[in-house]
N, CA, C and O atoms as a printed pandas DataFrame, in Angstrom:
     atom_number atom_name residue_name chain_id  residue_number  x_coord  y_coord  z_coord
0              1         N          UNK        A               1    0.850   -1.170    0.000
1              2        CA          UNK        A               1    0.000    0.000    0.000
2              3         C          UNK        A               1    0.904    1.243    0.000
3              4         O          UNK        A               1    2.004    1.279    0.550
4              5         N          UNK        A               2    0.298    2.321   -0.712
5              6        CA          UNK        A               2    1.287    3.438   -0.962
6              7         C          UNK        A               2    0.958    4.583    0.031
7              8         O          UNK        A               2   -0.075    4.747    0.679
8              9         N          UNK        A               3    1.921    5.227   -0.002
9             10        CA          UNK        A               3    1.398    6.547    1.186
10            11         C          UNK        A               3    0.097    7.323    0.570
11            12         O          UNK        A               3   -0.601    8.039    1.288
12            13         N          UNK        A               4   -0.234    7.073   -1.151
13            14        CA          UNK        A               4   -1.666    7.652   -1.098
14            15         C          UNK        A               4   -2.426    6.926   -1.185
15            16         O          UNK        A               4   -3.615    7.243   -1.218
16            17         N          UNK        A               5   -2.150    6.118   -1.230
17            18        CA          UNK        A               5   -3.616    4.900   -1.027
18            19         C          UNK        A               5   -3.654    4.943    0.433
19            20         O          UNK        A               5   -4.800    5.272    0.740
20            21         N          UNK        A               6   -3.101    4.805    1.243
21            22        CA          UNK        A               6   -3.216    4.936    2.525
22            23         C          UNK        A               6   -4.054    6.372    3.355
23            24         O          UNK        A               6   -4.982    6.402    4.163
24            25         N          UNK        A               7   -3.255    7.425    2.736
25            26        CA          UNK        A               7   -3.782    8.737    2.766
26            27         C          UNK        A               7   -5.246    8.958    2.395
27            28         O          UNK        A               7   -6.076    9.742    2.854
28            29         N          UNK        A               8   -5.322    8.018    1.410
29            30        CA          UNK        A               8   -6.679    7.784    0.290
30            31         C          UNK        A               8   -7.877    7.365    1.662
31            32         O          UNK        A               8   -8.838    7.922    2.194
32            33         N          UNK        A               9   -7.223    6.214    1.792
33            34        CA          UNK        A               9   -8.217    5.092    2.620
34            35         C          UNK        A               9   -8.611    5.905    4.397
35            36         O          UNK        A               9   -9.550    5.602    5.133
36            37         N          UNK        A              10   -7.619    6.873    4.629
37            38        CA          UNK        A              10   -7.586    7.715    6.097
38            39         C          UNK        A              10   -8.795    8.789    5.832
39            40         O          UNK        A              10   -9.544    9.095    6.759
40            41         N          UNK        A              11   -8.934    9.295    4.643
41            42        CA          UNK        A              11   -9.651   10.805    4.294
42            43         C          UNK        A              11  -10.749   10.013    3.697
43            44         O          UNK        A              11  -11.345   10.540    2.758
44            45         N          UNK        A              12  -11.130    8.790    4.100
45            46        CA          UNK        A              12  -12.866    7.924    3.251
46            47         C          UNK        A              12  -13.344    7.788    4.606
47            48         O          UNK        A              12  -14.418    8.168    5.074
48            49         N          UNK        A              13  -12.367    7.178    5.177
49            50        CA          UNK        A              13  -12.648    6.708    6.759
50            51         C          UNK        A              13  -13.193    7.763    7.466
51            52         O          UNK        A              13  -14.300    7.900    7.986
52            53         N          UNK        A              14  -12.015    8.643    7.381
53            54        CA          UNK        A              14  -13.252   10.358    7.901
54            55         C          UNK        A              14  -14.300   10.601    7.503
55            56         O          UNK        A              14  -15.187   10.551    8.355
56            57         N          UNK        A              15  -14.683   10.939    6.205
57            58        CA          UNK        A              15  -15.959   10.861    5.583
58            59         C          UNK        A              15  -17.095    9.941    6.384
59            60         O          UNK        A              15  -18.136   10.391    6.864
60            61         N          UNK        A              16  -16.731    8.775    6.414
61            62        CA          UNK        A              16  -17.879    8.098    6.709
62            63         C          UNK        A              16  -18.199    8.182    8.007
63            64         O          UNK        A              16  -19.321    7.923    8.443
64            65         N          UNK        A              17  -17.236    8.546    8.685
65            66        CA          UNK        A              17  -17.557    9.056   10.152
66            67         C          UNK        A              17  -18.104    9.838   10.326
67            68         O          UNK        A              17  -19.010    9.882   11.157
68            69         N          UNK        A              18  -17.781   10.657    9.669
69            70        CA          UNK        A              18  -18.296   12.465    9.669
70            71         C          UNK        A              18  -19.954   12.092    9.219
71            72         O          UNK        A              18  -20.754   12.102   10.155
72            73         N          UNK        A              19  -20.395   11.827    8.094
73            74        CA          UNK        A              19  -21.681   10.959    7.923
74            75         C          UNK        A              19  -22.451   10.491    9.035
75            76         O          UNK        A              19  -23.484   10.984    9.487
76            77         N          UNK        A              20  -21.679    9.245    9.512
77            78        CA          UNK        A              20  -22.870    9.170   10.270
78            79         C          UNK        A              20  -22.803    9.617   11.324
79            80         O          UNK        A              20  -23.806    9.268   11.947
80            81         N          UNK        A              21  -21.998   10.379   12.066
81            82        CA          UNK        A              21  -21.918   11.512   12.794
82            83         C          UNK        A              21  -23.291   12.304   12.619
83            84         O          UNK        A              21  -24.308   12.158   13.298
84            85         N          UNK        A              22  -23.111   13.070   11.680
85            86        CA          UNK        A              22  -24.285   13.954   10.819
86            87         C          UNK        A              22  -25.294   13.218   11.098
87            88         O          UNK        A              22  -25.963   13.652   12.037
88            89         N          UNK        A              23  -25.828   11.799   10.403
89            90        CA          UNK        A              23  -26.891   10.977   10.606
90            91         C          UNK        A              23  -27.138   10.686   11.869
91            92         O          UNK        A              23  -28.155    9.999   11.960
92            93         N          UNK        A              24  -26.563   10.952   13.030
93            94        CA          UNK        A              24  -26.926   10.961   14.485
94            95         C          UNK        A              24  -27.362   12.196   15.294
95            96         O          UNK        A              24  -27.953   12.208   16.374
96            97         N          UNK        A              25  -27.068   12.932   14.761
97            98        CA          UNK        A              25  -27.428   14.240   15.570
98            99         C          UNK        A              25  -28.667   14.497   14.331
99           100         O          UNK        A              25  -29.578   15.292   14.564
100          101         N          UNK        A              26  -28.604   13.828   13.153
101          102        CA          UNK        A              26  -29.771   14.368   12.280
102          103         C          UNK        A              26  -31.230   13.600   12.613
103          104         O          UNK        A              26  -32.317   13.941   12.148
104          105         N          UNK        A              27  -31.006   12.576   13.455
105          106        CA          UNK        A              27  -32.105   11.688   13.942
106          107         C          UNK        A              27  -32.056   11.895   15.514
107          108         O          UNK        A              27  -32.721   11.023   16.073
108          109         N          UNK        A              28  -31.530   12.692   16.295
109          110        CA          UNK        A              28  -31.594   13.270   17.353
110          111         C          UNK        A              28  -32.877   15.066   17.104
111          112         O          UNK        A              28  -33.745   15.517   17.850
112          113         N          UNK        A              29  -32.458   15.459   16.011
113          114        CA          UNK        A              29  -33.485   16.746   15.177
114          115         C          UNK        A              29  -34.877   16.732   14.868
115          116         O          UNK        A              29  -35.811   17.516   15.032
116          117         N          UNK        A              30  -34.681   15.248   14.217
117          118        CA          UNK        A              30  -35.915   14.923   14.085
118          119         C          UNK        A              30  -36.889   14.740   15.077
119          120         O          UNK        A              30  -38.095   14.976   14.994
120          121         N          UNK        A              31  -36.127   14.213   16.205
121          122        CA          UNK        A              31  -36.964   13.251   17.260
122          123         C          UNK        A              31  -37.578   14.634   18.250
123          124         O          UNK        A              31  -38.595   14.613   18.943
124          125         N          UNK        A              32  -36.839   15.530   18.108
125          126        CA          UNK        A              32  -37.092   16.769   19.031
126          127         C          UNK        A              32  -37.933   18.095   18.061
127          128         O          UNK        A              32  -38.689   18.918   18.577
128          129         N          UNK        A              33  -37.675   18.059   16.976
129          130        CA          UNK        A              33  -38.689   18.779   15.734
130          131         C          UNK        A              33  -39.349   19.659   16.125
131          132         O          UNK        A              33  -40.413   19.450   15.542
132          133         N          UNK        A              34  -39.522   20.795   16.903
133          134        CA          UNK        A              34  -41.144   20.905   17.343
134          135         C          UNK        A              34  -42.244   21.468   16.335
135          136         O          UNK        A              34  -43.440   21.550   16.613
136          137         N          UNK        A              35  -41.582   21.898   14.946
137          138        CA          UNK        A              35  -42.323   21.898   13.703
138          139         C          UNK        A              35  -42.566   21.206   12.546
139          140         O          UNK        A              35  -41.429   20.941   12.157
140          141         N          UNK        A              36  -43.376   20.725   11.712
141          142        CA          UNK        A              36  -43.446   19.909   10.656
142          143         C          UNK        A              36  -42.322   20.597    9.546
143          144         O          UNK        A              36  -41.670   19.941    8.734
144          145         N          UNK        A              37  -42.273   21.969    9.711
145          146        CA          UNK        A              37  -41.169   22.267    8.747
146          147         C          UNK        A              37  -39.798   21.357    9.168
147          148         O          UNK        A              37  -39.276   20.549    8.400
148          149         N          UNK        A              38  -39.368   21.620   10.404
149          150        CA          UNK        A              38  -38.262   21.039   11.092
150          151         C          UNK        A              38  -37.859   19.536   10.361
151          152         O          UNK        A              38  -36.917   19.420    9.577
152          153         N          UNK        A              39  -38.793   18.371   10.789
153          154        CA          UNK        A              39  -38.858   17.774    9.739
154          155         C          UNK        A              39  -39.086   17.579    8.491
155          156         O          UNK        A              39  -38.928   16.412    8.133
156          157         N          UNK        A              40  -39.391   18.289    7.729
157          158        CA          UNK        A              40  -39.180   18.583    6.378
158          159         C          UNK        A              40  -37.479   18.714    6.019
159          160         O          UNK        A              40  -36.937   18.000    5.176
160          161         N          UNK        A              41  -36.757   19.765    6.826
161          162        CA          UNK        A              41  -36.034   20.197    6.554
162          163         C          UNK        A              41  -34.769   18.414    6.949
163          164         O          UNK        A              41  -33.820   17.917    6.343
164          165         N          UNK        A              42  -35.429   18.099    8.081
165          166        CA          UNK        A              42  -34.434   16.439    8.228
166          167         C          UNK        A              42  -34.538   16.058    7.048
167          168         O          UNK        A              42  -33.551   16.276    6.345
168          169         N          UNK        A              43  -35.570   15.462    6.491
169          170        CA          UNK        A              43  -35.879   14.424    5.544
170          171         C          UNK        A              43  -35.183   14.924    4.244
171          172         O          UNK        A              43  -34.659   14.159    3.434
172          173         N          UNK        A              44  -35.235   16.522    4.098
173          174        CA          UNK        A              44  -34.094   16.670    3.348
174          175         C          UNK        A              44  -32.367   16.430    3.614
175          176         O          UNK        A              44  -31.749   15.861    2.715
176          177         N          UNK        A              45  -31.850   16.739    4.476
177          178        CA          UNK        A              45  -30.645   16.328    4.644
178          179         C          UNK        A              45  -30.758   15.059    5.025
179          180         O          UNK        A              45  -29.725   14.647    5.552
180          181         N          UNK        A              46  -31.627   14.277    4.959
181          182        CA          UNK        A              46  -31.346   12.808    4.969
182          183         C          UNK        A              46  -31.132   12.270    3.791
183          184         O          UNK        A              46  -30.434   11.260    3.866
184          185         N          UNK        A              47  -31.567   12.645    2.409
185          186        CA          UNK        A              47  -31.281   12.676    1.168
186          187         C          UNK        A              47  -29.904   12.796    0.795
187          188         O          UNK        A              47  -29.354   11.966    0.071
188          189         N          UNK        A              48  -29.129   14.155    1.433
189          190        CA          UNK        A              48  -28.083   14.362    1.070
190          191         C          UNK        A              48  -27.151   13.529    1.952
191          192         O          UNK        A              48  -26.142   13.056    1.428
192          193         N          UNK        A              49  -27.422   13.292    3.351
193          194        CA          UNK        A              49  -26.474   12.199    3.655
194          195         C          UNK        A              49  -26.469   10.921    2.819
195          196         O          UNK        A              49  -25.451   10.240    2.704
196          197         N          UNK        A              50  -27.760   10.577    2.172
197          198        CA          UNK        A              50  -27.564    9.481    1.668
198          199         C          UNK        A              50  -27.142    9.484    0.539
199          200         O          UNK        A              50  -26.748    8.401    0.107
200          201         N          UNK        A              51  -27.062   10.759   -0.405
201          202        CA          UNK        A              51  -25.993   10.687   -1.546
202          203         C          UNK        A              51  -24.290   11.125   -1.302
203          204         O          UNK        A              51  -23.330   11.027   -2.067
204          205         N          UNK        A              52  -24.389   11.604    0.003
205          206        CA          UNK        A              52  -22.708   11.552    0.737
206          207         C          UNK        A              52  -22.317   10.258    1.069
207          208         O          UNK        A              52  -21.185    9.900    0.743
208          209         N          UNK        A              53  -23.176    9.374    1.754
209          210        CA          UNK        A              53  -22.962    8.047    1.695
210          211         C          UNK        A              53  -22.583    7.198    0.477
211          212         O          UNK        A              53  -21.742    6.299    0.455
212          213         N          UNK        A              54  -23.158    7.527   -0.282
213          214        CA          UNK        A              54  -22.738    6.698   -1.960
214          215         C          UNK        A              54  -21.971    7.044   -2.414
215          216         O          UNK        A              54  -21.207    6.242   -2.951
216          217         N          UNK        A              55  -21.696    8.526   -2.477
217          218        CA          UNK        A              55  -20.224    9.237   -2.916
218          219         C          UNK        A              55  -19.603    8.997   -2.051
219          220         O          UNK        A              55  -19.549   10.060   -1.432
220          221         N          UNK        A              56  -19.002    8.219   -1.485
221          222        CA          UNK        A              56  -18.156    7.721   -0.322
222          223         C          UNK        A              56  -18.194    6.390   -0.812
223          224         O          UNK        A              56  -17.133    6.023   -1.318
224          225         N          UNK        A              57  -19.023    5.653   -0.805
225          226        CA          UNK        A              57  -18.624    3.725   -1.458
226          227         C          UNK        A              57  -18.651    4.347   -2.787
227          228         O          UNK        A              57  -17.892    3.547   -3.335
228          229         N          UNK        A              58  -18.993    5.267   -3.811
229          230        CA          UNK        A              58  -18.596    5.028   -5.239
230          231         C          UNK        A              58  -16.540    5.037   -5.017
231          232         O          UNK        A              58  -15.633    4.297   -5.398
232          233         N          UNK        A              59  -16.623    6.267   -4.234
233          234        CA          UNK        A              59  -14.895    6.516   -3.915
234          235         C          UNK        A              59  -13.869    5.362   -3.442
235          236         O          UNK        A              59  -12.653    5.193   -3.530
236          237         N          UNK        A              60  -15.068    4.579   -2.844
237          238        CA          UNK        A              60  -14.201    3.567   -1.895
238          239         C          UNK        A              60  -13.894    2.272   -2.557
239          240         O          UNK        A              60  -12.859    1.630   -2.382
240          241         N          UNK        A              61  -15.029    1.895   -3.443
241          242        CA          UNK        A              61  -15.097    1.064   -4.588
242          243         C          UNK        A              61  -14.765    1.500   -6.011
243          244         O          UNK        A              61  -14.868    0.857   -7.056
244          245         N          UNK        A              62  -14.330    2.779   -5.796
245          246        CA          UNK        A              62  -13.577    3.050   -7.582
246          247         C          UNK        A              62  -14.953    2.884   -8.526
247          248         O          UNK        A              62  -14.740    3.165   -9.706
248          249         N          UNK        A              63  -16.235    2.504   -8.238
249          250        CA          UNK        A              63  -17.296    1.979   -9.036
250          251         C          UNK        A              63  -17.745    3.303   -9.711
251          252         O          UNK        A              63  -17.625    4.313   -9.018
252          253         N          UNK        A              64  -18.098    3.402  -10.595
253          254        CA          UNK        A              64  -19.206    4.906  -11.414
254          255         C          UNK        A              64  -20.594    4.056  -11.302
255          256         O          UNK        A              64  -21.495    4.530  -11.994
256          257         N          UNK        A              65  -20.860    3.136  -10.718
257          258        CA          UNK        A              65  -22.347    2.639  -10.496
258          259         C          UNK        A              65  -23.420    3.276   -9.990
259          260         O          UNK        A              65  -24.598    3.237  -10.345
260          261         N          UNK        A              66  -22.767    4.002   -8.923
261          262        CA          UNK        A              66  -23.458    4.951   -7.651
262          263         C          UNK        A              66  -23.765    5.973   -8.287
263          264         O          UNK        A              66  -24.861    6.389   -7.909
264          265         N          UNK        A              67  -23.063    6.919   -9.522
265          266        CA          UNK        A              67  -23.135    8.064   -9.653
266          267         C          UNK        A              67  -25.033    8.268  -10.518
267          268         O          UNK        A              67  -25.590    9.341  -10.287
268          269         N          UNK        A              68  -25.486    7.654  -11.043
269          270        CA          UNK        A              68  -26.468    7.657  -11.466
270          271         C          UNK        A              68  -27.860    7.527  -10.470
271          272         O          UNK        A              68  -28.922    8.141  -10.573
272          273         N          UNK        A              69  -27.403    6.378   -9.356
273          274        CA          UNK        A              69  -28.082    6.784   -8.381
274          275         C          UNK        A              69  -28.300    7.890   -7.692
275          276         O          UNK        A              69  -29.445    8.341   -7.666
276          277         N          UNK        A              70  -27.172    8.592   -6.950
277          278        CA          UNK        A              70  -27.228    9.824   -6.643
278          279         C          UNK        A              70  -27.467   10.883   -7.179
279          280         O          UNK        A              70  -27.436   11.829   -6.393
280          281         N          UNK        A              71  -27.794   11.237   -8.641
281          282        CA          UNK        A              71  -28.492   11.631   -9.522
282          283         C          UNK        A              71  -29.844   11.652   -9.370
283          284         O          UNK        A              71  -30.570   12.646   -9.364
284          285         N          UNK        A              72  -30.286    9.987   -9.192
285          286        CA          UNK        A              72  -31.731   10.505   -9.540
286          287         C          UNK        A              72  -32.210   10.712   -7.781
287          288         O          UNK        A              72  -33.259   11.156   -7.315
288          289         N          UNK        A              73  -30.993   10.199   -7.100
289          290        CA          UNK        A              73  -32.114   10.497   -5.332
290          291         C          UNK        A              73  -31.768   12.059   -4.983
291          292         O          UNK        A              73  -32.317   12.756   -4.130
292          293         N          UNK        A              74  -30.715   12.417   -5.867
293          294        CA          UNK        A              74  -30.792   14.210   -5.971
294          295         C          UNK        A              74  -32.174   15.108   -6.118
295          296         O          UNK        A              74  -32.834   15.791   -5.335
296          297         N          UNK        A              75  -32.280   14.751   -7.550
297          298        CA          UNK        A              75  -33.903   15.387   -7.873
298          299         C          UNK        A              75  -34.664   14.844   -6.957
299          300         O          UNK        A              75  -34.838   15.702   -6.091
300          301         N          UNK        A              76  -35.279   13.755   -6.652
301          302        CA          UNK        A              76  -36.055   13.184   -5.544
302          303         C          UNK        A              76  -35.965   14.255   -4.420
303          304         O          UNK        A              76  -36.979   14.952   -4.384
304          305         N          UNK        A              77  -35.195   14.517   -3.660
305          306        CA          UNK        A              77  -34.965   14.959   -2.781
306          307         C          UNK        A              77  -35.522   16.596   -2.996
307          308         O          UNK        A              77  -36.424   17.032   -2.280
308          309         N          UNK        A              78  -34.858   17.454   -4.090
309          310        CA          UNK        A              78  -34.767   18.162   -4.496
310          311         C          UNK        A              78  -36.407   18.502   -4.844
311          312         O          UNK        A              78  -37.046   19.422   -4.332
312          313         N          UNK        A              79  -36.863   17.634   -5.732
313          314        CA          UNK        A              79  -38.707   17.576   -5.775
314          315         C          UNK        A              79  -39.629   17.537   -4.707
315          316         O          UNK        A              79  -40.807   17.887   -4.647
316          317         N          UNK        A              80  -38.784   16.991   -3.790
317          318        CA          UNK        A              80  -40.109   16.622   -2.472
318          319         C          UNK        A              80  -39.812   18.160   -1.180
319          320         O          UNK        A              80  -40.470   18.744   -0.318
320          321         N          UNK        A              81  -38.385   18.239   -1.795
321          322        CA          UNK        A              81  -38.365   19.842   -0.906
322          323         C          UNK        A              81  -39.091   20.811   -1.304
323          324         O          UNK        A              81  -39.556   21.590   -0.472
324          325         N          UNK        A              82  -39.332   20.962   -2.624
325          326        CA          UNK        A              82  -40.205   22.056   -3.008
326          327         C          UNK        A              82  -41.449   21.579   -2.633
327          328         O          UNK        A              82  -42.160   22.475   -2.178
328          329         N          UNK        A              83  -41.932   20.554   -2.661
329          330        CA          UNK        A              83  -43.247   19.968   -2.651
330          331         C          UNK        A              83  -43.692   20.330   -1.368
331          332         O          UNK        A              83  -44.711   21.020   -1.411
332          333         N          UNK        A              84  -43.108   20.004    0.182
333          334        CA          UNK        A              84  -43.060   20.093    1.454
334          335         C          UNK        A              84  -43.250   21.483    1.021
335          336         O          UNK        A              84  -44.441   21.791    1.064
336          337         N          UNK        A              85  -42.223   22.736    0.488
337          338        CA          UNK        A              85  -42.699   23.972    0.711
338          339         C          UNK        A              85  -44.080   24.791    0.274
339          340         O          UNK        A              85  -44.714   25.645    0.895
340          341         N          UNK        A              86  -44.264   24.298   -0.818
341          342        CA          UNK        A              86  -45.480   24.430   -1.300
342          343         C          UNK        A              86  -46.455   24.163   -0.572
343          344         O          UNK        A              86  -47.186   25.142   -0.415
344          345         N          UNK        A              87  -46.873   23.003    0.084
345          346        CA          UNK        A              87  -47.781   22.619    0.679
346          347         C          UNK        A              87  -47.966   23.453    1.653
347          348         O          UNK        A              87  -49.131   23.850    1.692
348          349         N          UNK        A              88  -46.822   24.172    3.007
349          350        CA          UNK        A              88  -46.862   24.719    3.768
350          351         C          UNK        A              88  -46.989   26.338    3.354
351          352         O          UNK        A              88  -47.623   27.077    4.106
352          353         N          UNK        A              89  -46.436   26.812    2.269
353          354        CA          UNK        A              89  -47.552   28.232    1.642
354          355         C          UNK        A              89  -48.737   28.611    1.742
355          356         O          UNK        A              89  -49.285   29.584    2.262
356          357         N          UNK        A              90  -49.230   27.318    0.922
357          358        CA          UNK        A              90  -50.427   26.848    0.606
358          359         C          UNK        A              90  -51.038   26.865    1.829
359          360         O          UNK        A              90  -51.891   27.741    1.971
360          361         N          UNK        A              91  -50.826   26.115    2.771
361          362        CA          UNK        A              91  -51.189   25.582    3.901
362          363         C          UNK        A              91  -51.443   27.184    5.106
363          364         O          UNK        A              91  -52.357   27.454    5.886
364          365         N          UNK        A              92  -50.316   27.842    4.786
365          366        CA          UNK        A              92  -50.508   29.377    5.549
366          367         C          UNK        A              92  -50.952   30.467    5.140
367          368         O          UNK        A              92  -50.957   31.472    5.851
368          369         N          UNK        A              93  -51.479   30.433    3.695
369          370        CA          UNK        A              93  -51.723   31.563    3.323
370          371         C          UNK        A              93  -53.392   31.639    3.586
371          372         O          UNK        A              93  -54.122   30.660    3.431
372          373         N          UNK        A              94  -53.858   32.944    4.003
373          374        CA          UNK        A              94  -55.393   32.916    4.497
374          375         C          UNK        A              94  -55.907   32.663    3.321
375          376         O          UNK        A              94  -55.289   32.665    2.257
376          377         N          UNK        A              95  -57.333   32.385    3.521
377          378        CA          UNK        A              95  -58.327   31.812    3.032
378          379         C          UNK        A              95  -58.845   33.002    1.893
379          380         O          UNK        A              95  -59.075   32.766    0.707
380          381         N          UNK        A              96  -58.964   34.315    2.558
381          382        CA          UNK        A              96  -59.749   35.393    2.000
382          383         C          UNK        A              96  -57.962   36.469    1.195
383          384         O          UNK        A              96  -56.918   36.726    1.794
384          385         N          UNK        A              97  -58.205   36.676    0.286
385          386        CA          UNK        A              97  -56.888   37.724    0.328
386          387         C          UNK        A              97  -57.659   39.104   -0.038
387          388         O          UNK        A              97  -58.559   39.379   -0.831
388          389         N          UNK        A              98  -56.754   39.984    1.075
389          390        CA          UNK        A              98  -57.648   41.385    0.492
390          391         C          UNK        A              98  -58.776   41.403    1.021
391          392         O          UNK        A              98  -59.317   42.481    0.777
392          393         N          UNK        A              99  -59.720   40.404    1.937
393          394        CA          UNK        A              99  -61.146   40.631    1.485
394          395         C          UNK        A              99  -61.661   39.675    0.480
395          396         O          UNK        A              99  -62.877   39.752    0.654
396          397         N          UNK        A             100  -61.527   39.112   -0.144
397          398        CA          UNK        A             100  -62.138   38.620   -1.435
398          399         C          UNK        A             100  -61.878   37.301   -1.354
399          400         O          UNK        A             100  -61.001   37.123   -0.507
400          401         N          UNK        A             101  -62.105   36.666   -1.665
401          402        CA          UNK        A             101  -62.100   35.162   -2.250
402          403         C          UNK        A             101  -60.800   34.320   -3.238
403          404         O          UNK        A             101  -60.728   34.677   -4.414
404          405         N          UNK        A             102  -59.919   33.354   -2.803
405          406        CA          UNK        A             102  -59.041   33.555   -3.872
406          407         C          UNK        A             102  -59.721   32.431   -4.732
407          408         O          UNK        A             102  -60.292   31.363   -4.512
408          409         N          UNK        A             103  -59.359   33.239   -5.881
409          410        CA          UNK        A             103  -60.002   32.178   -6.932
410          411         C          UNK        A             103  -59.347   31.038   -7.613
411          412         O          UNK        A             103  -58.158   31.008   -7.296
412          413         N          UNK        A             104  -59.676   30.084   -8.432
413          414        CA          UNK        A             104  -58.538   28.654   -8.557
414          415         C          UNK        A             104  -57.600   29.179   -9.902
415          416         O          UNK        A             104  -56.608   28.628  -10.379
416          417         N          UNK        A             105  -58.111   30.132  -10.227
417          418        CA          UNK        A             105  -56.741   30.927  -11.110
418          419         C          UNK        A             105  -55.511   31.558  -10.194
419          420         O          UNK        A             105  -54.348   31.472  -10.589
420          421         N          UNK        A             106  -55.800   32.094   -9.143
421          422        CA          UNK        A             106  -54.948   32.471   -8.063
422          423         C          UNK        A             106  -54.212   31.062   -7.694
423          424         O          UNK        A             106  -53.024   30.948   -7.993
424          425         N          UNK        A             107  -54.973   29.861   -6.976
425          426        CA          UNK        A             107  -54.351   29.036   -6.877
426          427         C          UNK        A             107  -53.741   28.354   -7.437
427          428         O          UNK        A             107  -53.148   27.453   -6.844
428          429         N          UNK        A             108  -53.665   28.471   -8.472
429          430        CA          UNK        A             108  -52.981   27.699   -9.477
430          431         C          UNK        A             108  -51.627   28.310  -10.446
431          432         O          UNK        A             108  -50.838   27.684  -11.153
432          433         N          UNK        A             109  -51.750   30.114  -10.089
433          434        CA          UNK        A             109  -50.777   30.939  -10.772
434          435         C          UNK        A             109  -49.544   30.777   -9.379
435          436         O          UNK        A             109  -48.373   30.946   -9.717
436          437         N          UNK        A             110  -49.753   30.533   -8.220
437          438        CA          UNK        A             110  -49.254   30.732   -6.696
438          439         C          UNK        A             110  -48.028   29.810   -6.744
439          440         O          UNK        A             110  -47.325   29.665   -5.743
């Protein structure tokens, strides 16, 4: 083994520590949440730990297998964050705007 393969294999080992490090205090966040945003906001960085996790075995295994995965659990992640925000807009914005009624052209331009 060479001093960078070694060096290599010391700076993965961190990584994955550091990970689930992150993934412990990120399921300590959750458990204490006291808003649905709060969790929203876990379930997103649970996404990204889990494509830090794969970019870590693609690295560790030399494989390009992973990289397509983490691709598509990117957008995933990325889709369901906007989605969570939307809902909670949606979810806070009053009923009446102005006085008036919003109409499903409003809701739907929003």
């Amino acid at each position: 083994m060479t001093v960078f393969e070694w060096i290599d294999r010391v700076l993965l080992t961190a990584a994955v520590v550091m990970i689930l490090l992150a993934g412990a205090l990120l399921l300590v966040r959750l458990w204490l949440g006291p808003s649905m945003l709060d969790r929203a906001i876990c379930l997103d960085v649970t996404a990204a730990l889990i494509i830090a996790g794969l970019g870590a075995q693609a690295a560790f295994s030399r494989a390009p297998f992973y990289f397509p995965i983490m691709l598509v659990l990117a957008f995933l992640g990325f889709t369901g964050s906007v989605a969570i925000a939307r809902f909670i807009a949606v979810r806070d914005r009053p009923a009446a705007a102005h006085g008036r009624e919003a109409t499903v052209e409003e809701d739907r331009s929003a």
